[in-house]
The first five atom37 places (N, CA, C, CB, O) and aatype in JSON, in Angstrom:
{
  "aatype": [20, 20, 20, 20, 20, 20, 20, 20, 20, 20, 20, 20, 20, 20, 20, 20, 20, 20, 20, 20, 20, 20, 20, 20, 20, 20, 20, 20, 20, 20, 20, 20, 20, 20, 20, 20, 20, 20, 20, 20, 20, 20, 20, 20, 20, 20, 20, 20, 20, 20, 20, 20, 20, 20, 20, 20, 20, 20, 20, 20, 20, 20, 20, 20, 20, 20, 20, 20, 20, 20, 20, 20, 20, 20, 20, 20, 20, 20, 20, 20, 20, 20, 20, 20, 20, 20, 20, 20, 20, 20, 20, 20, 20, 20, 20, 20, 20, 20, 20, 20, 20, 20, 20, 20, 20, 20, 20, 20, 20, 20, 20, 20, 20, 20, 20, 20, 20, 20, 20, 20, 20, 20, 20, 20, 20, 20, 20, 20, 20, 20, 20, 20, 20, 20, 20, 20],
  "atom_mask": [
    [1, 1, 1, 1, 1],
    [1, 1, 1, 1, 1],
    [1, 1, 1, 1, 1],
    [1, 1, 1, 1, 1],
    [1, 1, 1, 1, 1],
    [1, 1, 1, 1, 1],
    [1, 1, 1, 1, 1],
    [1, 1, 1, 1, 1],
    [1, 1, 1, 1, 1],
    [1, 1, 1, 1, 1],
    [1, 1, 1, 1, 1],
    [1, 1, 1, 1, 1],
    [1, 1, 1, 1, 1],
    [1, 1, 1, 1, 1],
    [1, 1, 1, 1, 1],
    [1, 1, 1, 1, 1],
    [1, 1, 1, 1, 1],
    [1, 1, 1, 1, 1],
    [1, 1, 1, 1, 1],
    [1, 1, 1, 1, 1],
    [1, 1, 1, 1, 1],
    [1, 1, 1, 1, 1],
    [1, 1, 1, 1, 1],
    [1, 1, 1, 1, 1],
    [1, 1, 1, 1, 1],
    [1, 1, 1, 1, 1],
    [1, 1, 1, 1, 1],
    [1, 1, 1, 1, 1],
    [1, 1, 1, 1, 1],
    [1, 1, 1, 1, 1],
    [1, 1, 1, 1, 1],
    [1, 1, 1, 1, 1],
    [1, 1, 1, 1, 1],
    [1, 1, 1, 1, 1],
    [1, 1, 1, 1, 1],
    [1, 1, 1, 1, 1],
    [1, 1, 1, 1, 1],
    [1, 1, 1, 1, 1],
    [1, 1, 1, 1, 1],
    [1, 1, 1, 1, 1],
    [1, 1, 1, 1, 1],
    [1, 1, 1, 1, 1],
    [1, 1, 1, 1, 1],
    [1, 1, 1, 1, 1],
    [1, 1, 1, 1, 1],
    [1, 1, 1, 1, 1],
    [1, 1, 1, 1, 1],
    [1, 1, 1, 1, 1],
    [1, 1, 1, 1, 1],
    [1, 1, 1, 1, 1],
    [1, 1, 1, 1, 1],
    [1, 1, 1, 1, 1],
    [1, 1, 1, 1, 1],
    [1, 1, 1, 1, 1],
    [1, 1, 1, 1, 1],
    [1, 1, 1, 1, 1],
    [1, 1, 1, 1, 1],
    [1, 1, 1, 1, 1],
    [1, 1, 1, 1, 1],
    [1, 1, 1, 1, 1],
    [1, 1, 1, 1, 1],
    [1, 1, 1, 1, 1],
    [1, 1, 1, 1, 1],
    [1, 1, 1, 1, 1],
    [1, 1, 1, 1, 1],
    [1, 1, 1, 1, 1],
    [1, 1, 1, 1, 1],
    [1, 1, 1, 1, 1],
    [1, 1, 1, 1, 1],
    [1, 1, 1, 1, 1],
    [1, 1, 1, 1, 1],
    [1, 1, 1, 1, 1],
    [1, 1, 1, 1, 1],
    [1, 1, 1, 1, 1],
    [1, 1, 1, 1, 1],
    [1, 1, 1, 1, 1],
    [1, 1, 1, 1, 1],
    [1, 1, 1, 1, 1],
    [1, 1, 1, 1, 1],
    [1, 1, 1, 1, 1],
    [1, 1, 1, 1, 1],
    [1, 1, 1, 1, 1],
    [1, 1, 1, 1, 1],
    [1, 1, 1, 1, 1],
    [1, 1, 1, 1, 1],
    [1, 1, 1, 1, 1],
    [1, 1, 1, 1, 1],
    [1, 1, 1, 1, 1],
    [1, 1, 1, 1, 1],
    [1, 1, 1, 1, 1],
    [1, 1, 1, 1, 1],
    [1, 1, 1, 1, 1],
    [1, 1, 1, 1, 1],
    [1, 1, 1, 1, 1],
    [1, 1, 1, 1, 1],
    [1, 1, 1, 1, 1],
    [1, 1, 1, 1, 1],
    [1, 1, 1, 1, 1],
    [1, 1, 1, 1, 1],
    [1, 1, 1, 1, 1],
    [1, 1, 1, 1, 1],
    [1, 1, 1, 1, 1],
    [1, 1, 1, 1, 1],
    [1, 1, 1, 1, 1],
    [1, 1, 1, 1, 1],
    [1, 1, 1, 1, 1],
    [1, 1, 1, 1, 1],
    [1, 1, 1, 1, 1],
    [1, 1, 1, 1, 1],
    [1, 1, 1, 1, 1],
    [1, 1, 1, 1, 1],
    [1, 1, 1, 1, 1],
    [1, 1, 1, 1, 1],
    [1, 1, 1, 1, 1],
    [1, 1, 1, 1, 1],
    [1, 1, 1, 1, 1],
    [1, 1, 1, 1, 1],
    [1, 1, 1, 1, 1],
    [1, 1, 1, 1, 1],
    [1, 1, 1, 1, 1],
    [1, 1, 1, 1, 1],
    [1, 1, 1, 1, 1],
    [1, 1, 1, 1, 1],
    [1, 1, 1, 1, 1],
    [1, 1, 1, 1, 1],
    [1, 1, 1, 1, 1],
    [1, 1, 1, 1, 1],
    [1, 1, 1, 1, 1],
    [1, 1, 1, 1, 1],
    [1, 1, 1, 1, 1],
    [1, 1, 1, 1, 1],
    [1, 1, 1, 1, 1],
    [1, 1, 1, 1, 1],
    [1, 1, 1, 1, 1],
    [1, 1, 1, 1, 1],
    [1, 1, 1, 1, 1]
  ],
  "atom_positions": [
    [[0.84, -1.18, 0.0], [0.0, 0.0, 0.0], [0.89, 1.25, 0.0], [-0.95, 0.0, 1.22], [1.69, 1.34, 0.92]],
    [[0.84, 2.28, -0.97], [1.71, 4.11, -0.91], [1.07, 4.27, 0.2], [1.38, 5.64, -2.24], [-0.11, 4.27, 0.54]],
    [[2.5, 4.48, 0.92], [2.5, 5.6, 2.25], [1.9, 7.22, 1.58], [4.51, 5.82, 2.99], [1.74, 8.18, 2.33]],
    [[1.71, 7.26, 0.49], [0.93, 8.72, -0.24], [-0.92, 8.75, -0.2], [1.45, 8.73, -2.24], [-1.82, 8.06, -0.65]],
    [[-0.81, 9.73, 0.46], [-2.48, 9.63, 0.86], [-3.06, 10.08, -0.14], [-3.06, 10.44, 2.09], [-2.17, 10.06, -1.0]],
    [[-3.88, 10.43, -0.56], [-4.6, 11.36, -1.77], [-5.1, 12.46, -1.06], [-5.91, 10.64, -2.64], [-5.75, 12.19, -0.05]],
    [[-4.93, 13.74, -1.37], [-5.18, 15.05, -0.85], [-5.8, 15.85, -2.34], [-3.6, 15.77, -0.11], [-5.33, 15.62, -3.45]],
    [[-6.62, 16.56, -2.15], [-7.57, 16.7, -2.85], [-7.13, 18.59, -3.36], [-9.08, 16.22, -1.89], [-6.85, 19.43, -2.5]],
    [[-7.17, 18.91, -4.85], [-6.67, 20.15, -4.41], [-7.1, 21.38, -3.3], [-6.65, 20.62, -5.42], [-6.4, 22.14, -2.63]],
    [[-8.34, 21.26, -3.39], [-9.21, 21.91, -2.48], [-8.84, 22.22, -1.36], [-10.17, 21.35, -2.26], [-9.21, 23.17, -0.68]],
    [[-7.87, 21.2, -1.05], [-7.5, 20.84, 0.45], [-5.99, 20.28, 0.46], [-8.6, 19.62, 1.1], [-5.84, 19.11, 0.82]],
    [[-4.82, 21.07, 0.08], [-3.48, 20.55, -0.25], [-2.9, 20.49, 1.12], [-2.61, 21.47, -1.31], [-3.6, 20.66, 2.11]],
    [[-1.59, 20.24, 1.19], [-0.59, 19.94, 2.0], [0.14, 21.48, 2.2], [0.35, 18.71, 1.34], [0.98, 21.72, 1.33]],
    [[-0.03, 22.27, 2.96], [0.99, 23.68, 3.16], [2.3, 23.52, 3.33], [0.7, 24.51, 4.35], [2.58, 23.63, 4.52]],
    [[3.35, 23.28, 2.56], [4.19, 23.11, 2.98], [5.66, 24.24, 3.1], [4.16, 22.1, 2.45], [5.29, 25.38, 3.38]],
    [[6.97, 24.12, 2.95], [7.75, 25.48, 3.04], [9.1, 24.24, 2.96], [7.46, 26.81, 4.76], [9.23, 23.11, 3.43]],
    [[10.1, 25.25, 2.01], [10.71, 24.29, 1.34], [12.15, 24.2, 3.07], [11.27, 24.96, -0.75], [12.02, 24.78, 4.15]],
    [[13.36, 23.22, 2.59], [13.88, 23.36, 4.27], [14.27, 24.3, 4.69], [14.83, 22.69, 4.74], [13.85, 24.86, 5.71]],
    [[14.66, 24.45, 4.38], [15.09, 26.39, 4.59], [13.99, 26.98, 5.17], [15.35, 27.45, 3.02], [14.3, 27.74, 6.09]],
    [[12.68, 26.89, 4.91], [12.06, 27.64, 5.32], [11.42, 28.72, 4.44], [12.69, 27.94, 6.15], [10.23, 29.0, 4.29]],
    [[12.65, 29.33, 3.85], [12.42, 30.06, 2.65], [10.94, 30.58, 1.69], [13.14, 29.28, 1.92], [10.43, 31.67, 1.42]],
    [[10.7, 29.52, 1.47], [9.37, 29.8, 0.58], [8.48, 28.68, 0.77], [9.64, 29.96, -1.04], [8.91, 27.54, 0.97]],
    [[6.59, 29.1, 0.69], [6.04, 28.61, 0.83], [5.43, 27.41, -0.66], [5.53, 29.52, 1.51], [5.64, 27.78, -1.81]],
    [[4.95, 26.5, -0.48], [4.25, 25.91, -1.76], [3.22, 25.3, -1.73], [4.87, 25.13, -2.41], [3.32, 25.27, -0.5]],
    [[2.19, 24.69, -1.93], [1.34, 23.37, -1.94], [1.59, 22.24, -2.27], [0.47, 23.39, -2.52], [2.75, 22.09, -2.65]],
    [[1.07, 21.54, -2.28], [1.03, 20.07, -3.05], [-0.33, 19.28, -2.67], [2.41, 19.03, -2.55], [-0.81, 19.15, -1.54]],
    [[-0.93, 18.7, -4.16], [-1.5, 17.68, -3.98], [-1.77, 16.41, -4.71], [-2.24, 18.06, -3.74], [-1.07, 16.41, -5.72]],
    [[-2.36, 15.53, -4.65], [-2.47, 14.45, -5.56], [-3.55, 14.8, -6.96], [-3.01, 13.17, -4.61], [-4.61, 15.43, -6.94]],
    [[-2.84, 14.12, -8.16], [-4.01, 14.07, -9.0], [-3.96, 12.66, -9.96], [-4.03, 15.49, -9.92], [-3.35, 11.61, -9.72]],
    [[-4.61, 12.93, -10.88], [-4.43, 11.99, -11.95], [-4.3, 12.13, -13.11], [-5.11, 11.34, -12.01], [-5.34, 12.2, -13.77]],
    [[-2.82, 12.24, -13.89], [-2.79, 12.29, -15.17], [-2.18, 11.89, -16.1], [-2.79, 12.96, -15.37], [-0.97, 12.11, -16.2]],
    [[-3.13, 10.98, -17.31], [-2.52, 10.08, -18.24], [-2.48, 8.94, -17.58], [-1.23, 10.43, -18.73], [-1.55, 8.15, -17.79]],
    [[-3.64, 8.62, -16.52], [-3.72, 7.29, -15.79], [-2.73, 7.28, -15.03], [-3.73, 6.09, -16.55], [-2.54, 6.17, -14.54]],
    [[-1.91, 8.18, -14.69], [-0.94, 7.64, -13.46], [-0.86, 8.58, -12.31], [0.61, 7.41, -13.95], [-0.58, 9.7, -12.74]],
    [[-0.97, 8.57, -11.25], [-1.14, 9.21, -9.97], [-0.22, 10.07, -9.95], [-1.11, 8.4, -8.82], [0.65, 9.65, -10.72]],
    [[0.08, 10.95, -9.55], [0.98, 12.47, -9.53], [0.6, 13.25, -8.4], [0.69, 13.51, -10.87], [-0.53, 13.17, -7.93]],
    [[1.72, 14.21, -7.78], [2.07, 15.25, -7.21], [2.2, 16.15, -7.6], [2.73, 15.24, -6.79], [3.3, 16.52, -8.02]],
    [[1.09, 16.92, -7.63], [0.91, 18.73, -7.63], [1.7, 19.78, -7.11], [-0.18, 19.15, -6.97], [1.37, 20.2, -6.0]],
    [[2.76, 20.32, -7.71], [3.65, 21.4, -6.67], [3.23, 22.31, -6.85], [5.04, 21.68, -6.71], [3.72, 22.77, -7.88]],
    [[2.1, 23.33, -6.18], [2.56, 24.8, -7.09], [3.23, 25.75, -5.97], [1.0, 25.77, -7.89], [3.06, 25.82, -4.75]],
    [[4.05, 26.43, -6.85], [5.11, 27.48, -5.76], [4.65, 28.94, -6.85], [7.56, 26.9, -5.73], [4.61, 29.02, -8.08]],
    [[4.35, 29.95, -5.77], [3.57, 30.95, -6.46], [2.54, 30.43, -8.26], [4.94, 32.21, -6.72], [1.4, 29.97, -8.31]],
    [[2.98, 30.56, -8.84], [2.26, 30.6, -10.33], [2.67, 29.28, -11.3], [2.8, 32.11, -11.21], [2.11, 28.78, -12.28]],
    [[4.09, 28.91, -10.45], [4.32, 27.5, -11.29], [4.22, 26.37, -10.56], [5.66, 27.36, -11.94], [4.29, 26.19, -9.35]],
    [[4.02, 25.51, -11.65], [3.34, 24.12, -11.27], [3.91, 22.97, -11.54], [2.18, 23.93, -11.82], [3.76, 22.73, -12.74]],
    [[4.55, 22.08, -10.95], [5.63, 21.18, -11.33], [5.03, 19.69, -11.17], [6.98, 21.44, -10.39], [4.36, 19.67, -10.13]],
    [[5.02, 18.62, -11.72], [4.08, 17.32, -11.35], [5.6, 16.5, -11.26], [2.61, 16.65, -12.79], [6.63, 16.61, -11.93]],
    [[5.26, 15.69, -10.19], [6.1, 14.8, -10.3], [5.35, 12.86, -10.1], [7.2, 15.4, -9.13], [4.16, 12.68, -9.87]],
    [[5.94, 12.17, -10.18], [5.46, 10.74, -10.34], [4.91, 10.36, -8.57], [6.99, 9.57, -11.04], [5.64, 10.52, -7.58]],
    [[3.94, 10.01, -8.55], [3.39, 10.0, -7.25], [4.23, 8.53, -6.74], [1.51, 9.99, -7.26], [4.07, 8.19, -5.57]],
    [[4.56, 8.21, -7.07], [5.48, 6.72, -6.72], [6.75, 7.2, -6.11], [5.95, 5.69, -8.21], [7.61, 6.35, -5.87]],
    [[6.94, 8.17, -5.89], [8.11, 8.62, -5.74], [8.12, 9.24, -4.28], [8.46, 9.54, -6.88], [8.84, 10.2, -4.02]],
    [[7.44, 8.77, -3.5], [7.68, 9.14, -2.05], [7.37, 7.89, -1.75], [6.86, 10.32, -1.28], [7.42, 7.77, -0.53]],
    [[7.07, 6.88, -2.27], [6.95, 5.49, -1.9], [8.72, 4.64, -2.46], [5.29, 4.81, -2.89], [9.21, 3.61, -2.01]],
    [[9.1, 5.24, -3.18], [10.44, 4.97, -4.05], [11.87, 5.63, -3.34], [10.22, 5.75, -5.67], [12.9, 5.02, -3.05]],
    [[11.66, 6.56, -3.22], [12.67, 7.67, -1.55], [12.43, 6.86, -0.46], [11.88, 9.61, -0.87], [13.29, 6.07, -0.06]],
    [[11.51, 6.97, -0.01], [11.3, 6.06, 1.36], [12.51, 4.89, 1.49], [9.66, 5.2, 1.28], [13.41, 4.86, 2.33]],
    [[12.21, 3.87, 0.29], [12.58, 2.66, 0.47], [14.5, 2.83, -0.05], [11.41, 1.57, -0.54], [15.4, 2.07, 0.29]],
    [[14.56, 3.6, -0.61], [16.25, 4.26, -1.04], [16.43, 4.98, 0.26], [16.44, 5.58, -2.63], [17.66, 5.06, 0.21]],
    [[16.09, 5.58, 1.44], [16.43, 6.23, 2.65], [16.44, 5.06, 3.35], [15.53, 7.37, 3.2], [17.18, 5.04, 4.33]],
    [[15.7, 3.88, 3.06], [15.63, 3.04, 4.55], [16.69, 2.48, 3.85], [14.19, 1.96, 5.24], [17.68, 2.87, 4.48]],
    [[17.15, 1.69, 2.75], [18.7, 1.39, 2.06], [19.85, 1.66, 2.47], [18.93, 1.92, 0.99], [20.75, 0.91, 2.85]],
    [[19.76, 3.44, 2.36], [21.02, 3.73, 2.58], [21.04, 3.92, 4.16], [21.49, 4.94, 1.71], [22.15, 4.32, 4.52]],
    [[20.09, 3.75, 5.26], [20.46, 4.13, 6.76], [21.27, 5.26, 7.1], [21.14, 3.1, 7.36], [22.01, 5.18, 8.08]],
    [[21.22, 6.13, 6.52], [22.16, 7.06, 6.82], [21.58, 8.35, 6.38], [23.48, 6.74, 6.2], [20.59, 8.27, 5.65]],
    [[22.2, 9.97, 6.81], [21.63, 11.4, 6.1], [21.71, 11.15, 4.98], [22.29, 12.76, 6.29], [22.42, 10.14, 5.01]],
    [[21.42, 11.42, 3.65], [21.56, 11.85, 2.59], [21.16, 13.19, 1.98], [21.18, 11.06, 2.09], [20.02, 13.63, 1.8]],
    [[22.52, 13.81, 1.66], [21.74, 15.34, 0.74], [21.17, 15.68, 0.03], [22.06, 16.06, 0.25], [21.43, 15.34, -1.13]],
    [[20.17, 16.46, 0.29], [19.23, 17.08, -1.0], [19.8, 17.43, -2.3], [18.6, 18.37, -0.63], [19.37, 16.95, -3.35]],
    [[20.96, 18.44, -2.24], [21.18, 18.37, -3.25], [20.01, 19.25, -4.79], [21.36, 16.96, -3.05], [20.29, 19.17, -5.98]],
    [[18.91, 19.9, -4.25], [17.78, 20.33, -5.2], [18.86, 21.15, -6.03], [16.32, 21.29, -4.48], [19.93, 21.65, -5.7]],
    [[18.19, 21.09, -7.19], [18.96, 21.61, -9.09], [18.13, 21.84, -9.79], [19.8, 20.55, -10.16], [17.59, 20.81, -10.19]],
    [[17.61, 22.92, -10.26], [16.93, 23.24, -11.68], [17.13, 21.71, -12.92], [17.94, 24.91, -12.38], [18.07, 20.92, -12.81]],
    [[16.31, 21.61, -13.74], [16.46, 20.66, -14.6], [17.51, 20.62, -15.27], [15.62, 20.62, -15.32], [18.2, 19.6, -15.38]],
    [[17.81, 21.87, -15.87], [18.59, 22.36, -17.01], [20.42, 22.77, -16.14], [17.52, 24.02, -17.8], [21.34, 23.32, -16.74]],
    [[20.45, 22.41, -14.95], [21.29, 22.52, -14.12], [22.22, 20.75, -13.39], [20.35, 23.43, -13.11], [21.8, 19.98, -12.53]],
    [[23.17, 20.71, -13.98], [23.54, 19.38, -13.12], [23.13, 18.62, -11.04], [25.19, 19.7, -13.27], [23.21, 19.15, -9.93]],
    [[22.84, 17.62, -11.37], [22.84, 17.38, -9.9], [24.16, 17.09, -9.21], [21.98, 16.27, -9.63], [25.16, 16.66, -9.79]],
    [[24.06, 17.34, -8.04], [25.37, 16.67, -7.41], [25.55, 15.15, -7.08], [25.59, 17.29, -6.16], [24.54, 14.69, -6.55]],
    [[26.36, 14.44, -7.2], [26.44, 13.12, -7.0], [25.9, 12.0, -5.77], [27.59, 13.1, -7.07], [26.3, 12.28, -4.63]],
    [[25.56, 11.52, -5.82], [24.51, 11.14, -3.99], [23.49, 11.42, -3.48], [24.88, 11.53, -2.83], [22.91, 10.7, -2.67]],
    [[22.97, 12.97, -4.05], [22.26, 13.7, -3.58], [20.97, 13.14, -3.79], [22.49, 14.86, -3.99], [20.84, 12.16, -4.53]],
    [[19.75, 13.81, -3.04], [18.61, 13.01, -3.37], [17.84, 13.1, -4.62], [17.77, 13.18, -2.46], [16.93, 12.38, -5.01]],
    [[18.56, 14.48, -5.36], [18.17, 15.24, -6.49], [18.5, 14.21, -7.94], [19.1, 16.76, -6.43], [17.79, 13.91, -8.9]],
    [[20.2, 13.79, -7.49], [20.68, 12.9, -8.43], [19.94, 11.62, -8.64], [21.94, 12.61, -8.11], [19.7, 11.21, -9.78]],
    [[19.49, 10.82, -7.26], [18.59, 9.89, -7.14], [17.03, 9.88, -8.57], [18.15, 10.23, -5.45], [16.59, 9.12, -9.43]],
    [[16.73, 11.27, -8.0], [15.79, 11.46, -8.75], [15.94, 11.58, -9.96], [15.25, 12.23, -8.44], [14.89, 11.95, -10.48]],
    [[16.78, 11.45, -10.68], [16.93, 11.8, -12.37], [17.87, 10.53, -12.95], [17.88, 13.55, -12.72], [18.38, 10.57, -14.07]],
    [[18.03, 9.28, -11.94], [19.54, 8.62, -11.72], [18.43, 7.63, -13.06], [20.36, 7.75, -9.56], [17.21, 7.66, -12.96]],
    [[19.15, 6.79, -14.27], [19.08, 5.51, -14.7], [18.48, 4.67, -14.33], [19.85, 5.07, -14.73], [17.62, 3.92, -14.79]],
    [[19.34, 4.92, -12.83], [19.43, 3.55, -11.98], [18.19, 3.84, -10.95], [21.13, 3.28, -11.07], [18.34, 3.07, -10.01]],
    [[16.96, 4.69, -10.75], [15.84, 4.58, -9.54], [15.07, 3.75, -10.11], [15.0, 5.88, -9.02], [15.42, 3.39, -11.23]],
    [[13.59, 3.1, -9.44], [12.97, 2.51, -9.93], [12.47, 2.92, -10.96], [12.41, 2.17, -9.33], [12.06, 1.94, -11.58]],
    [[12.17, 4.26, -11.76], [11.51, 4.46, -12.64], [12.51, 4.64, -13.98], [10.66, 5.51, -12.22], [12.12, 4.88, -15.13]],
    [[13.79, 4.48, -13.57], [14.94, 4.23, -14.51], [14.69, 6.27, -15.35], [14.49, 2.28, -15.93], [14.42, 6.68, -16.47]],
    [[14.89, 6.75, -14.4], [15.05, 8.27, -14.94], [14.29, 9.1, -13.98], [14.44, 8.52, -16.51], [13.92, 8.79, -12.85]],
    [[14.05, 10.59, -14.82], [13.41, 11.38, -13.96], [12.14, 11.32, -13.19], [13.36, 12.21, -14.49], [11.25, 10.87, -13.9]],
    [[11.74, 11.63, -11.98], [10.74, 11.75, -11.44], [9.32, 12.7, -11.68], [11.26, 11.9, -10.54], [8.1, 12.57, -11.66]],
    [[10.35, 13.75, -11.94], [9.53, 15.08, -12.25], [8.83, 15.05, -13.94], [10.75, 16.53, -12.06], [9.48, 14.79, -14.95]],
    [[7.86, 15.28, -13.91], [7.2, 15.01, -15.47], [6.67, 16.35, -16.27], [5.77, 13.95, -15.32], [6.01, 16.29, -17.31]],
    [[7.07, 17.51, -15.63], [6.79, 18.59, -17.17], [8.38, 19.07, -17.38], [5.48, 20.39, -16.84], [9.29, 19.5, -16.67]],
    [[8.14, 18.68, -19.01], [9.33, 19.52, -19.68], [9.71, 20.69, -19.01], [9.0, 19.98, -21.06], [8.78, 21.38, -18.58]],
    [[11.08, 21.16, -18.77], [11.58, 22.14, -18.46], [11.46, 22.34, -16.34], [10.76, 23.23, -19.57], [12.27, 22.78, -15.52]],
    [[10.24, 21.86, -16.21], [10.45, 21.65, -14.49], [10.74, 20.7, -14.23], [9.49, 21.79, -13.57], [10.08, 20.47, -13.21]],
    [[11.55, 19.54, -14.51], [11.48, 18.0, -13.76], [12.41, 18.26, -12.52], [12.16, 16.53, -14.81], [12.13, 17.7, -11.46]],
    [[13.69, 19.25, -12.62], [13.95, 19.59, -11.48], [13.51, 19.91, -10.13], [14.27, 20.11, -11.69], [12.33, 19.85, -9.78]],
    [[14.22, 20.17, -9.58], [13.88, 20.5, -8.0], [13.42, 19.77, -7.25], [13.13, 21.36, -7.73], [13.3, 20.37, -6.18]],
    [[13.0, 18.55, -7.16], [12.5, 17.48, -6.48], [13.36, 17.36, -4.91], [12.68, 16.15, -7.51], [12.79, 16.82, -3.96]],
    [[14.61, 17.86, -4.81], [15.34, 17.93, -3.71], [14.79, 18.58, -2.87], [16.42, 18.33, -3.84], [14.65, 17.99, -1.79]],
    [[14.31, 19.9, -2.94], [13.49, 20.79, -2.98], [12.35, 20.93, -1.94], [13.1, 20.69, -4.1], [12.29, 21.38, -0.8]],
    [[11.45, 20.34, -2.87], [9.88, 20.08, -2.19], [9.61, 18.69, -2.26], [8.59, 20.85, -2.99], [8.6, 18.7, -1.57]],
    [[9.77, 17.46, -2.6], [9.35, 16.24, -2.15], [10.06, 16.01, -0.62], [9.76, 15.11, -3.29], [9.57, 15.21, 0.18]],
    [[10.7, 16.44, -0.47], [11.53, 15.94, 0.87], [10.41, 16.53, 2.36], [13.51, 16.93, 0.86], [10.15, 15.83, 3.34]],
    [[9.89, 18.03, 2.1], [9.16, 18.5, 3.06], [7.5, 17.81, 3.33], [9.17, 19.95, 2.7], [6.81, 18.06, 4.32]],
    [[7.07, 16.82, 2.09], [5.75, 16.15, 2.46], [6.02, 15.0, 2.98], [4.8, 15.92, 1.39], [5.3, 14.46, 3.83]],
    [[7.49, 14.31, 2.35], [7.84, 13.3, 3.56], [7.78, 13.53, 4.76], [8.94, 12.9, 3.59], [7.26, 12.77, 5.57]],
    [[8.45, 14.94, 5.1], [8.73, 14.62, 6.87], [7.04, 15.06, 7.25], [10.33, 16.02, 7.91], [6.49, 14.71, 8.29]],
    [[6.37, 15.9, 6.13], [5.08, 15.67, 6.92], [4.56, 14.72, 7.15], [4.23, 16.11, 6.6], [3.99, 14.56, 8.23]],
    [[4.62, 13.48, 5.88], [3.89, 12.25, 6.18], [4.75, 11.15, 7.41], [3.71, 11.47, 4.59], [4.58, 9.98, 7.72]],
    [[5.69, 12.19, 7.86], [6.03, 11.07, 8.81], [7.34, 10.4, 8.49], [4.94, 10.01, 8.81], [8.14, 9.92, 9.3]],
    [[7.42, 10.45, 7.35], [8.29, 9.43, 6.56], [9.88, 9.97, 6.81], [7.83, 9.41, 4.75], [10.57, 9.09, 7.33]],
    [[10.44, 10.94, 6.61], [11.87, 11.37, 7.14], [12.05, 12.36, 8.6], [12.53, 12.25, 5.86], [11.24, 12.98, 9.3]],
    [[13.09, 12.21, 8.64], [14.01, 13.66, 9.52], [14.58, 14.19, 8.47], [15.38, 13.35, 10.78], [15.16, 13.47, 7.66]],
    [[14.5, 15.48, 8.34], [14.57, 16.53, 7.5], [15.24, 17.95, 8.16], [13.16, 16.71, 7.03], [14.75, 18.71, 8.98]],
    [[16.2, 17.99, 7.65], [17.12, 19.45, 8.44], [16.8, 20.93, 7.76], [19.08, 19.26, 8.17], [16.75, 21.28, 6.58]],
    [[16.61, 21.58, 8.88], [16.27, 23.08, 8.0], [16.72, 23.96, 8.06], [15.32, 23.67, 8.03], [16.21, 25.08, 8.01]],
    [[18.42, 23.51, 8.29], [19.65, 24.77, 8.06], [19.3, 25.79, 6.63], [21.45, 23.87, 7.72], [18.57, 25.43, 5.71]],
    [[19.92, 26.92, 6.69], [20.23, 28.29, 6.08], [20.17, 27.14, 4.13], [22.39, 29.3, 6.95], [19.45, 27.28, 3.14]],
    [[21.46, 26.02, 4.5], [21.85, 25.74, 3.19], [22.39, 24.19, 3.64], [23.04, 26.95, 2.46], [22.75, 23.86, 4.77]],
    [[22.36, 23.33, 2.42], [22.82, 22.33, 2.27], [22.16, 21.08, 3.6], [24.32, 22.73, 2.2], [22.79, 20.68, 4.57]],
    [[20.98, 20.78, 3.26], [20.28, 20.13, 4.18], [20.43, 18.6, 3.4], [18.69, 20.84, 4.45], [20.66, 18.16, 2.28]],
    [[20.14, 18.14, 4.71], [19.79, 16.27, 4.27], [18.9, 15.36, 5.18], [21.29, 15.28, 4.31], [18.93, 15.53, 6.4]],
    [[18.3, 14.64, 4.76], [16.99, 13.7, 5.33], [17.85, 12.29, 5.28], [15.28, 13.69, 4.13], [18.95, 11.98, 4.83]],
    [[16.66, 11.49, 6.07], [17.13, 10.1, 6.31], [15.27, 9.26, 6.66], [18.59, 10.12, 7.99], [14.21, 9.66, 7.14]],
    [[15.65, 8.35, 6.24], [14.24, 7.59, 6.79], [13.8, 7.44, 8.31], [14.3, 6.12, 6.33], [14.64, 7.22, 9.19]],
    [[12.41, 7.57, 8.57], [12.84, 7.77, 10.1], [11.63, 6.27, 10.06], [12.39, 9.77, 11.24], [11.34, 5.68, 11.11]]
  ]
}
């Protein structure tokens, strides 16, 4: 069973990226038959693969240890390890990126990490810069 609940837009998840920094939403939808995550941060809107806090989870309980975020624009390299790299890696379960509109697939370091620790699912650090989660 996804540890991902379905949240309705009506009624999203408030979340604020680790830092603190800026606020966003998120919620579940459905599109092209496959379940998705709604980001919007002011006016833009980023979808990513709803399998993918069920897919982190099980790569955090793996590695037992912090791992860095690491968040990168699309069009921007990830850093190596990071949870960002994870997300775009060959090698995750979905054998590539997470994030599904052209030009936003980035940032997943970002904002998937802050509905985990809401759902429970990580420890999540919310230093100035350079934060990292772990499965809790």
């Amino acid at each position: 069973m996804s540890k991902l609940p379905d949240r309705a837009k009506d009624d999203p998840w408030s979340l604020k990226t680790p830092p603190g920094s800026a606020e966003y939403t998120m919620h579940t939808d459905v599109k092209d038959g496959r379940r998705i995550l709604v980001c919007t941060v002011g006016s833009t809107v980023l979808h990513y693969d709803g399998r993918c806090v069920d897919d982190l989870h099980a790569m955090l309980r793996t590695r037992g240890d912090w791992v860095d975020l690491g968040g990168a624009d699309e069009q921007k390299p990830a850093k190596d390890g990071t949870v960002e790299a994870w997300a775009r890696s060959p090698d995750n379960p979905v054998a590539g990126w997470y994030g599904l509109k052209k030009g936003l697939k980035g940032r997943f370091g970002v904002y998937v990490p802050p509905l985990m620790e809401a759902l429970g699912l990580c420890e999540l650090e919310h230093n100035a810069r350079n934060n990292r989660m772990r499965a809790s």
